[in-house]
PDB file with one MODEL, atoms N, CA, C and O in Angstrom:
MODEL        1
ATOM      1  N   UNK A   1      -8.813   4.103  10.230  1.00  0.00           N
ATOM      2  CA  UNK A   1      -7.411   4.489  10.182  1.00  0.00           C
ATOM      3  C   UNK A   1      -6.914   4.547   8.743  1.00  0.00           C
ATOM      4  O   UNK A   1      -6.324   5.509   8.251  1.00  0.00           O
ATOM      5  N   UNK A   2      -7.189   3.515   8.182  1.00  0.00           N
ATOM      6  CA  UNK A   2      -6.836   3.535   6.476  1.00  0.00           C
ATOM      7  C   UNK A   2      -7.045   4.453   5.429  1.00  0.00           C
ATOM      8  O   UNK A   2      -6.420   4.826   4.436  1.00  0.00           O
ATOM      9  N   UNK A   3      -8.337   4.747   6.075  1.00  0.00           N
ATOM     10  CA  UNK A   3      -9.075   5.788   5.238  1.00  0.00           C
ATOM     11  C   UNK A   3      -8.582   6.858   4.986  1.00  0.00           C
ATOM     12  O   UNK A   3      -8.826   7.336   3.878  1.00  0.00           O
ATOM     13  N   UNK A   4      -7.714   7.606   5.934  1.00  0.00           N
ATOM     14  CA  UNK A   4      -6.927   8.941   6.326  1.00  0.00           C
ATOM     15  C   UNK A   4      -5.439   8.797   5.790  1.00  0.00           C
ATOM     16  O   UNK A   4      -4.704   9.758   5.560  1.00  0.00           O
ATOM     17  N   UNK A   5      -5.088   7.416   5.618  1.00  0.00           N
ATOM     18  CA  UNK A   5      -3.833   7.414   5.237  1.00  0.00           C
ATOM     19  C   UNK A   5      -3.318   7.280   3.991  1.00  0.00           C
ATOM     20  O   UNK A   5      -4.035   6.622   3.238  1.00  0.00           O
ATOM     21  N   UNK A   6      -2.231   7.721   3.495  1.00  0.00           N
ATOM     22  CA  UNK A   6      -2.246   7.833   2.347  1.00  0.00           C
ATOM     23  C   UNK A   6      -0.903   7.046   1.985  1.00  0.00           C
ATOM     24  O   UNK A   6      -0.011   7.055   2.834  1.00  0.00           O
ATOM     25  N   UNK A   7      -0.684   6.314   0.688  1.00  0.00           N
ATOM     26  CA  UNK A   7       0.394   5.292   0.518  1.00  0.00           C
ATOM     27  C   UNK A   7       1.415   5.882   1.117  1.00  0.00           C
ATOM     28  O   UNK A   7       1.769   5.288   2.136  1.00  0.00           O
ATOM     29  N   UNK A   8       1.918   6.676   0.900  1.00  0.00           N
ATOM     30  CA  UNK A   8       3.735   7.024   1.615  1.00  0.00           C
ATOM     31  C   UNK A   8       3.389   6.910   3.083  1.00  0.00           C
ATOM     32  O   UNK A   8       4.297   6.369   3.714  1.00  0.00           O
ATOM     33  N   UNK A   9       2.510   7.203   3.695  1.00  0.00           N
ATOM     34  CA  UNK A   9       2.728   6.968   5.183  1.00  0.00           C
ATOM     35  C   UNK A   9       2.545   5.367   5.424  1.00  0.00           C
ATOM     36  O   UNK A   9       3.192   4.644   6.181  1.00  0.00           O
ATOM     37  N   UNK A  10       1.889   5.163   4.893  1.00  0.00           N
ATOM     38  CA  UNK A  10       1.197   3.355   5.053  1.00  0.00           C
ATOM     39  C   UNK A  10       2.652   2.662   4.817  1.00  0.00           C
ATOM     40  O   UNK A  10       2.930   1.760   5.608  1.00  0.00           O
ATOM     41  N   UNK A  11       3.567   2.971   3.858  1.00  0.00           N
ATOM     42  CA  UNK A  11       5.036   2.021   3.533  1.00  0.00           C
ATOM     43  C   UNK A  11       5.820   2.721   4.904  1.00  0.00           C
ATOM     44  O   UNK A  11       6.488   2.010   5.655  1.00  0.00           O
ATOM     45  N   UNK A  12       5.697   3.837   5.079  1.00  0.00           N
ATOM     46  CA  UNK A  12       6.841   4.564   6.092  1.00  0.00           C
ATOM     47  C   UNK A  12       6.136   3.512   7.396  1.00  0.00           C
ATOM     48  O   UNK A  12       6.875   2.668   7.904  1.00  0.00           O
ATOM     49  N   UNK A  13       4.964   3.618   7.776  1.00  0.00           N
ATOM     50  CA  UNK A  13       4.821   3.018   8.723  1.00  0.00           C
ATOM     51  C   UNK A  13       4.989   1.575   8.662  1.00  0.00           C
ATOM     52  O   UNK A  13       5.303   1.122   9.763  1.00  0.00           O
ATOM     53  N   UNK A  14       4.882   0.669   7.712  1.00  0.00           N
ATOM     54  CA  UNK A  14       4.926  -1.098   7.621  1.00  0.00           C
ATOM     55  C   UNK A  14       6.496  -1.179   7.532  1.00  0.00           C
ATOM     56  O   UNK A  14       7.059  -2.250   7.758  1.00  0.00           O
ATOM     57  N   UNK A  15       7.412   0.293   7.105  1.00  0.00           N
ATOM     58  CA  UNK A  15       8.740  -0.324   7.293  1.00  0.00           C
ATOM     59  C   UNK A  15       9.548  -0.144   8.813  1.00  0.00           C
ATOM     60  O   UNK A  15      10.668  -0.568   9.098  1.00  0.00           O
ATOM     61  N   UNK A  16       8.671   0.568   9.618  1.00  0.00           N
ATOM     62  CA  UNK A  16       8.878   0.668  10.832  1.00  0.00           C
ATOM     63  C   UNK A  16       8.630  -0.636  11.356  1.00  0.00           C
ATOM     64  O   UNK A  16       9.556  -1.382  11.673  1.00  0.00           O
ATOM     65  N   UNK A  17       7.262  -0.992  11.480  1.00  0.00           N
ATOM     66  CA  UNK A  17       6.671  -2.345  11.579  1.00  0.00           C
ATOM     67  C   UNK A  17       7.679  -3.747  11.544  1.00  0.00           C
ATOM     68  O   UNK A  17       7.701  -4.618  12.415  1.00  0.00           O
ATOM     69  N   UNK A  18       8.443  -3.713  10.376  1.00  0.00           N
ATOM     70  CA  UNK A  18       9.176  -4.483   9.585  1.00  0.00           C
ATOM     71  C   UNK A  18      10.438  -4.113  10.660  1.00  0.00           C
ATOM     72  O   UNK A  18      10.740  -5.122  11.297  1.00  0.00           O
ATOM     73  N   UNK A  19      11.174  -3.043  10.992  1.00  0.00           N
ATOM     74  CA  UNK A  19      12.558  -3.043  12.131  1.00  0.00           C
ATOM     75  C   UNK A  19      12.321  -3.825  12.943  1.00  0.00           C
ATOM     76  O   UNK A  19      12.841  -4.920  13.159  1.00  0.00           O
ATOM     77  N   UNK A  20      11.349  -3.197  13.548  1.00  0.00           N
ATOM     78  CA  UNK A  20      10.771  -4.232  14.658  1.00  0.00           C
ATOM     79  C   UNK A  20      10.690  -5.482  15.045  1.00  0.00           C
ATOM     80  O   UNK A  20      11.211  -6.050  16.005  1.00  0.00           O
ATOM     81  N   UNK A  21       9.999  -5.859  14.224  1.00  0.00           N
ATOM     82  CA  UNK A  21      10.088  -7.571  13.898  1.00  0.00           C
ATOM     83  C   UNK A  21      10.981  -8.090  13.795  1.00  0.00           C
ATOM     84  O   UNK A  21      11.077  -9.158  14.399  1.00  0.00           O
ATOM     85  N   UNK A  22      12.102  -7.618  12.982  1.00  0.00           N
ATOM     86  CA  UNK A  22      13.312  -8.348  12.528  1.00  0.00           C
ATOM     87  C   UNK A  22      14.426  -8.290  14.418  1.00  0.00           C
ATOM     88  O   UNK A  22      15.142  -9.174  14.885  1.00  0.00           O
ATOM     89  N   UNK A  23      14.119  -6.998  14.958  1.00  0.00           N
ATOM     90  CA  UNK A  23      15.104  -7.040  16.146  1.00  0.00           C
ATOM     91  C   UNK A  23      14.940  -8.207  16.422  1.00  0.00           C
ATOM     92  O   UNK A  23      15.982  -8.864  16.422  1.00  0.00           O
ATOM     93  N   UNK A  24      13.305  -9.163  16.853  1.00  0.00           N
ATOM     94  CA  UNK A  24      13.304 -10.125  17.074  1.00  0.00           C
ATOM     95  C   UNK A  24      13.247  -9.543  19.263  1.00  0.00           C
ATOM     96  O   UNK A  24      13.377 -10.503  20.022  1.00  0.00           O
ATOM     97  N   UNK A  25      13.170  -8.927  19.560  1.00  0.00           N
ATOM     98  CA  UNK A  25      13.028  -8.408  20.966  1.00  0.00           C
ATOM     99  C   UNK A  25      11.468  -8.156  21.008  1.00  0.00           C
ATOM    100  O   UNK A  25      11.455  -7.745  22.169  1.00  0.00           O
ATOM    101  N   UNK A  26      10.417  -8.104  20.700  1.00  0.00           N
ATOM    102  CA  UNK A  26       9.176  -8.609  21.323  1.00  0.00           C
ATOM    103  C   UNK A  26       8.787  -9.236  21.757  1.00  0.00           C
ATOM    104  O   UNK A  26       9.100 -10.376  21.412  1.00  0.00           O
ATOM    105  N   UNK A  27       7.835  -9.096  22.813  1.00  0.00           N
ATOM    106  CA  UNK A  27       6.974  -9.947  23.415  1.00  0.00           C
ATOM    107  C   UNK A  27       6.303 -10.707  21.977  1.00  0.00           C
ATOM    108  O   UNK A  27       6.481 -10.338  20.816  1.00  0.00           O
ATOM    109  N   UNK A  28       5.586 -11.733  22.402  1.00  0.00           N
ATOM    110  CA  UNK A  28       5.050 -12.488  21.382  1.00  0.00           C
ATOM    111  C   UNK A  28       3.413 -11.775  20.808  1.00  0.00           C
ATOM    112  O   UNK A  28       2.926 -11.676  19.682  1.00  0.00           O
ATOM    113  N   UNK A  29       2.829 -11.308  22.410  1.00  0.00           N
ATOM    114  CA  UNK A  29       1.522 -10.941  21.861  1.00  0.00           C
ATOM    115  C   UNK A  29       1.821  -9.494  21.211  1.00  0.00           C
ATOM    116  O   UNK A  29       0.835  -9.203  20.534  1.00  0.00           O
ATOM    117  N   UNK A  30       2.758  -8.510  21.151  1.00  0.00           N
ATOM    118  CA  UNK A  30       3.315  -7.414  20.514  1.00  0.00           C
ATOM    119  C   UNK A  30       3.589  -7.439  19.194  1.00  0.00           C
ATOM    120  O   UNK A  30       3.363  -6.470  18.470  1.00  0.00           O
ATOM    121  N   UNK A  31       4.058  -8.459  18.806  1.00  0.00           N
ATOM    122  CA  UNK A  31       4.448  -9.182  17.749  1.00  0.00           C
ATOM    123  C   UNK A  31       3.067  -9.200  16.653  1.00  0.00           C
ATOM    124  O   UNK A  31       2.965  -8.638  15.563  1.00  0.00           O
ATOM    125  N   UNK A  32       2.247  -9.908  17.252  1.00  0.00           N
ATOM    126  CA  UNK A  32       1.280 -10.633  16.639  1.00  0.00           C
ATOM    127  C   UNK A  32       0.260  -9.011  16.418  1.00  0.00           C
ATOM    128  O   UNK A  32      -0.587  -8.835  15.542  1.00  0.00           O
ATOM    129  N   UNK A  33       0.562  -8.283  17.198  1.00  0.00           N
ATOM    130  CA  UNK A  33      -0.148  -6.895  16.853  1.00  0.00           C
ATOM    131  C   UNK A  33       0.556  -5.965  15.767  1.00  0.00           C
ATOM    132  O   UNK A  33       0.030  -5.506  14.752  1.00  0.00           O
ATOM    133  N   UNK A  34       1.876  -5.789  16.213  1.00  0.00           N
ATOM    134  CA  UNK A  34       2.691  -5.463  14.520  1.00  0.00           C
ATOM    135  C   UNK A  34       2.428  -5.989  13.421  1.00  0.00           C
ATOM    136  O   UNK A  34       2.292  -5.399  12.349  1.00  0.00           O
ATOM    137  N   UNK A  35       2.318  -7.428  13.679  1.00  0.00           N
ATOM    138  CA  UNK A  35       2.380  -8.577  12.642  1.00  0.00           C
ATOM    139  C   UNK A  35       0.293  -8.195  11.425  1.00  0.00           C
ATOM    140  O   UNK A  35      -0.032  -8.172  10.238  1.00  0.00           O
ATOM    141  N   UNK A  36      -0.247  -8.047  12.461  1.00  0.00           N
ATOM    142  CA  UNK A  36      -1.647  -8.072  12.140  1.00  0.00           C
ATOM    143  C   UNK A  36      -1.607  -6.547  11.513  1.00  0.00           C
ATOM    144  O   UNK A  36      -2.037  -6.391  10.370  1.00  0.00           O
ATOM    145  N   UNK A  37      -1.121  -5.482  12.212  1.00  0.00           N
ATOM    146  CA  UNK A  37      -1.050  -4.061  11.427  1.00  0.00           C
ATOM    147  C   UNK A  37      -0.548  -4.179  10.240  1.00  0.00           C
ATOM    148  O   UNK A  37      -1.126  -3.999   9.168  1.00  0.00           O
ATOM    149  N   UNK A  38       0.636  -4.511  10.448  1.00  0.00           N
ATOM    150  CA  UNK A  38       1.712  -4.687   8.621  1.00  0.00           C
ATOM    151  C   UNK A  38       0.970  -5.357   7.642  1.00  0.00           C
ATOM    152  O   UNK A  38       1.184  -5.003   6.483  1.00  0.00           O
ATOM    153  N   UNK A  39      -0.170  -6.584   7.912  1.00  0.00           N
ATOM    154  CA  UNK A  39      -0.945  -7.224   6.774  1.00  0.00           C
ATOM    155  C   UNK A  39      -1.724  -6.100   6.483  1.00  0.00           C
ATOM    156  O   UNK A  39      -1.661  -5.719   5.314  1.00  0.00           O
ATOM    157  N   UNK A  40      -2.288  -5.607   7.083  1.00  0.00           N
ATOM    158  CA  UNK A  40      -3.355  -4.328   7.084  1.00  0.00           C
ATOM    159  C   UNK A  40      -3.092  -3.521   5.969  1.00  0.00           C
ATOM    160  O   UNK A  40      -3.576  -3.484   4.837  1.00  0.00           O
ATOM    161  N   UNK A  41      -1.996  -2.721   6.685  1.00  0.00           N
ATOM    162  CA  UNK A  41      -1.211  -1.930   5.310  1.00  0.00           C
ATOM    163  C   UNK A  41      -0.236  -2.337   4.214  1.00  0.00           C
ATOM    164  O   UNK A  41       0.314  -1.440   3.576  1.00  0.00           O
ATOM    165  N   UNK A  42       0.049  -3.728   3.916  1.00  0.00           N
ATOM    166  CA  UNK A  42       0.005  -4.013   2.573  1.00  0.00           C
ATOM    167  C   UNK A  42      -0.539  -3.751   2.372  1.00  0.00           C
ATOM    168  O   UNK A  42      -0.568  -2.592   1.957  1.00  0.00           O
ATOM    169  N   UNK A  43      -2.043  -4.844   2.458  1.00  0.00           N
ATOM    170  CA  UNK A  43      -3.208  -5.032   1.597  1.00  0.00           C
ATOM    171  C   UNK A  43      -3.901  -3.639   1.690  1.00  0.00           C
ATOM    172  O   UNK A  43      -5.103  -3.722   1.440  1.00  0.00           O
ATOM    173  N   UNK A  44      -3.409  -2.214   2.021  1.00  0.00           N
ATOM    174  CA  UNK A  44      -4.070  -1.047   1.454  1.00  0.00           C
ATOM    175  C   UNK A  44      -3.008  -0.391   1.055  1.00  0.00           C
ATOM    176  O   UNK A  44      -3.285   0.751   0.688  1.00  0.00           O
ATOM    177  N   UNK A  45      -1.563  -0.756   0.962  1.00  0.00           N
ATOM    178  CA  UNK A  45      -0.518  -0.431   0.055  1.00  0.00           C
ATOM    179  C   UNK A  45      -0.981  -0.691  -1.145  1.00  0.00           C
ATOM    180  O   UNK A  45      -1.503   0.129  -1.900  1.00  0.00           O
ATOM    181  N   UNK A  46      -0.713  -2.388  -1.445  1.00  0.00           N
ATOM    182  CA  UNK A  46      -1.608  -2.764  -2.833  1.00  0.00           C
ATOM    183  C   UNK A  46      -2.860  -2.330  -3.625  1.00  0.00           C
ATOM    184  O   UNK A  46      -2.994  -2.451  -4.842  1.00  0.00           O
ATOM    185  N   UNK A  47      -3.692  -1.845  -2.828  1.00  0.00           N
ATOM    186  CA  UNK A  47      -4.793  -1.651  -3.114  1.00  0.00           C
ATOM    187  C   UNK A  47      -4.621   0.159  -4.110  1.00  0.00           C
ATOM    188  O   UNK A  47      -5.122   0.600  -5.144  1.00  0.00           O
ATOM    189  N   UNK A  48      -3.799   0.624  -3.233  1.00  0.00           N
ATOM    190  CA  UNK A  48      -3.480   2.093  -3.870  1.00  0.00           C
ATOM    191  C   UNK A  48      -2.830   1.904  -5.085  1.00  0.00           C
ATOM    192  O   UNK A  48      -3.194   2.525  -6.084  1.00  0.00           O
ATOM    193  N   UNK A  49      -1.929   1.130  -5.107  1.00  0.00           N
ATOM    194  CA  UNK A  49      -1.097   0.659  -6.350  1.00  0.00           C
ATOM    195  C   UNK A  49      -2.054   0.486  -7.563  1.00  0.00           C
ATOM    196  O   UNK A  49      -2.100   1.214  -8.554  1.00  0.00           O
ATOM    197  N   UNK A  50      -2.945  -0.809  -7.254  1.00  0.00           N
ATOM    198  CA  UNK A  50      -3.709  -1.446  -8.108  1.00  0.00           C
ATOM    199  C   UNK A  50      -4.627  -0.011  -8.600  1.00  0.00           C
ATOM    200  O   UNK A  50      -4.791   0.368  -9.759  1.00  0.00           O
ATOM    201  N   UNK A  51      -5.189   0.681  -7.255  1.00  0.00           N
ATOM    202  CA  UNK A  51      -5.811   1.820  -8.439  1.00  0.00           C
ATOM    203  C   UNK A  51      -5.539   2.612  -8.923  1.00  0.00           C
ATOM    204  O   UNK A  51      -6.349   3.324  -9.516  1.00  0.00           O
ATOM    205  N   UNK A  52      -4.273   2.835  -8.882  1.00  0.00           N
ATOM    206  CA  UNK A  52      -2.822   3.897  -9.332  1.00  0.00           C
ATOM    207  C   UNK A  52      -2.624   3.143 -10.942  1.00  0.00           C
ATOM    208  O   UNK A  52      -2.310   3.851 -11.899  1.00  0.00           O
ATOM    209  N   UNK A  53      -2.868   1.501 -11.114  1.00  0.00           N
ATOM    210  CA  UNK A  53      -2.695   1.035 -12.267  1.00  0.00           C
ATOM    211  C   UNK A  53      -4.253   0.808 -13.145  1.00  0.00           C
ATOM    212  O   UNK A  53      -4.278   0.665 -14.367  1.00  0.00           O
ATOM    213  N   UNK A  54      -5.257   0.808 -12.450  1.00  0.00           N
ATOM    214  CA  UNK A  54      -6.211   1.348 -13.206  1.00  0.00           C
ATOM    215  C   UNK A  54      -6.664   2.497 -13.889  1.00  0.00           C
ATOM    216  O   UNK A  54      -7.639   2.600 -14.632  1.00  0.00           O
ATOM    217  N   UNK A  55      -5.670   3.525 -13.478  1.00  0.00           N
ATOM    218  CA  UNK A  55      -6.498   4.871 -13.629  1.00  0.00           C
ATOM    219  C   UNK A  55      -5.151   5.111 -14.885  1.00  0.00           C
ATOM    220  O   UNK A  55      -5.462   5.348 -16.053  1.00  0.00           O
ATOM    221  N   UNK A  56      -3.895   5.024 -14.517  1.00  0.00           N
ATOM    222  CA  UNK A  56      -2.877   4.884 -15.673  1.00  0.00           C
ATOM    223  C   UNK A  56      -3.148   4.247 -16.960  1.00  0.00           C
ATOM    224  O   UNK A  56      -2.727   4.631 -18.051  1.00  0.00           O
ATOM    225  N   UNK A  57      -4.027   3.053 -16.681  1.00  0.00           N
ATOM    226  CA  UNK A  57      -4.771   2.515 -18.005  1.00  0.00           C
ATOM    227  C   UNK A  57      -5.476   2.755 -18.600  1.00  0.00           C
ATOM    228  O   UNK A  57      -5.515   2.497 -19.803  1.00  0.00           O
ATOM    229  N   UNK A  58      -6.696   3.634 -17.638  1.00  0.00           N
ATOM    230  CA  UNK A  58      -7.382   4.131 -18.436  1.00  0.00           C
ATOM    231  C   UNK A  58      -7.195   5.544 -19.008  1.00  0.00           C
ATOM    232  O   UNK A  58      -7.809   5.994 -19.975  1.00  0.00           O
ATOM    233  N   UNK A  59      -6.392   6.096 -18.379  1.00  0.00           N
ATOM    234  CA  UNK A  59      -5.708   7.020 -19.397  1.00  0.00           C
ATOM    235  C   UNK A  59      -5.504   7.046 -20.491  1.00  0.00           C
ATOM    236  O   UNK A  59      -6.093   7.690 -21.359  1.00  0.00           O
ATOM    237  N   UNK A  60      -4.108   5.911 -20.637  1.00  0.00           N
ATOM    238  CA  UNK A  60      -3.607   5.527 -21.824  1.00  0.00           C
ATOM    239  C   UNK A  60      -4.551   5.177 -22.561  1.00  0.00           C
ATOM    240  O   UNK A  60      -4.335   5.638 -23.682  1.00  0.00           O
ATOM    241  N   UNK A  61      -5.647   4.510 -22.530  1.00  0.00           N
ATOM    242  CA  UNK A  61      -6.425   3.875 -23.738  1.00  0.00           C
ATOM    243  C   UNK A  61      -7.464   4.891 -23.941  1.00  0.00           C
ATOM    244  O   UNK A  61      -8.190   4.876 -24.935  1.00  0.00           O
ATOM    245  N   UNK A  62      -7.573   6.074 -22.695  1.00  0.00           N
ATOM    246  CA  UNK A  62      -8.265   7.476 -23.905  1.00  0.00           C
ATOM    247  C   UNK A  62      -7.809   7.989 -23.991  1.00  0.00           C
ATOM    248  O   UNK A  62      -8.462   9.020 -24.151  1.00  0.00           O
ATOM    249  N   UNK A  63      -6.504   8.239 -24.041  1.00  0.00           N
ATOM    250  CA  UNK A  63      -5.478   9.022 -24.827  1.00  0.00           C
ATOM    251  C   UNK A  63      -5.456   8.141 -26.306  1.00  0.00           C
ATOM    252  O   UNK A  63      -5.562   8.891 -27.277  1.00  0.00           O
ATOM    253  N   UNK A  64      -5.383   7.244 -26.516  1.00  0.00           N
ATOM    254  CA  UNK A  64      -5.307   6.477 -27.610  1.00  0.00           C
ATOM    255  C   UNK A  64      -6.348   6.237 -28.485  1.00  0.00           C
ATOM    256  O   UNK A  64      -6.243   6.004 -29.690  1.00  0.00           O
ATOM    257  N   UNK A  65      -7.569   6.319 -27.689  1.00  0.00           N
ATOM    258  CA  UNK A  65      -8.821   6.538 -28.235  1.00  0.00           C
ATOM    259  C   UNK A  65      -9.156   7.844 -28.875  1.00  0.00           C
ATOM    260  O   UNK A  65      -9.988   7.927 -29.779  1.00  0.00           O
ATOM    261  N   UNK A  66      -8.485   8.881 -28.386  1.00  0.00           N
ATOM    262  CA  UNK A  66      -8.601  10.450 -28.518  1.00  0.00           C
ATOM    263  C   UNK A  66      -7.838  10.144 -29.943  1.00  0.00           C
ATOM    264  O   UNK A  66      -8.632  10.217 -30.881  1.00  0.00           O
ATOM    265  N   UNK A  67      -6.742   9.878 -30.265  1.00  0.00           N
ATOM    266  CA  UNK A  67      -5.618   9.770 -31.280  1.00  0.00           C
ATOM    267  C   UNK A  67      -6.202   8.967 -32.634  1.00  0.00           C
ATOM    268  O   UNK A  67      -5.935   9.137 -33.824  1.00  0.00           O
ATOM    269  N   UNK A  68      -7.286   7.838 -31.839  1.00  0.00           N
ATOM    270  CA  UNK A  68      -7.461   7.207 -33.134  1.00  0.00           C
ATOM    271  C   UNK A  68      -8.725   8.259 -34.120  1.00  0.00           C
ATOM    272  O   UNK A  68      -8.933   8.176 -35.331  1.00  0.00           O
ATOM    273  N   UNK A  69      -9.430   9.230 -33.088  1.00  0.00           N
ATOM    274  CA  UNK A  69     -10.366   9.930 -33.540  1.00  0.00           C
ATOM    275  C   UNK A  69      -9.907  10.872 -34.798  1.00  0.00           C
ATOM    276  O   UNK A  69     -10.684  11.038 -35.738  1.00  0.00           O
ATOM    277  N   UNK A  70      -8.886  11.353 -34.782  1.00  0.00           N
ATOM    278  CA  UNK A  70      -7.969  12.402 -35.496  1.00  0.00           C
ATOM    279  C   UNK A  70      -7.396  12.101 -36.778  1.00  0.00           C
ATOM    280  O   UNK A  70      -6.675  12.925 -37.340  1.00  0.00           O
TER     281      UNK A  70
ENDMDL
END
């Protein structure tokens, strides 16, 4: 499922996730299945982020590397 998804749907869907929960009107084992999805897509929210901030870095430092060549 992760694999196909891409950050904007993964937040659109964990903030759906997140209404939900807060109504506080679930069953408990419903709950615990929202609850287990939403960890899911953080931790591949974050994960996009984190390589969204690797690849920005390494930019910058061969862009900077390019600059010091000159």
């Amino acid at each position: 499922m992760m694999k196909k998804m891409t950050y904007e749907k993964a937040m659109e869907r964990l903030e759906e996730i997140v209404k939900e929960l807060e109504k506080g009107s679930l069953e408990l084992e419903k709950s615990l299945e929202l609850y287990e999805e939403g960890t899911k897509l953080s931790a591949f929210c974050n994960s996009c982020l984190n390589d969204a901030e690797l690849k920005i870095t390494q930019f910058v430092n061969a862009k900077q590397d390019n600059e010091g060549e000159n």
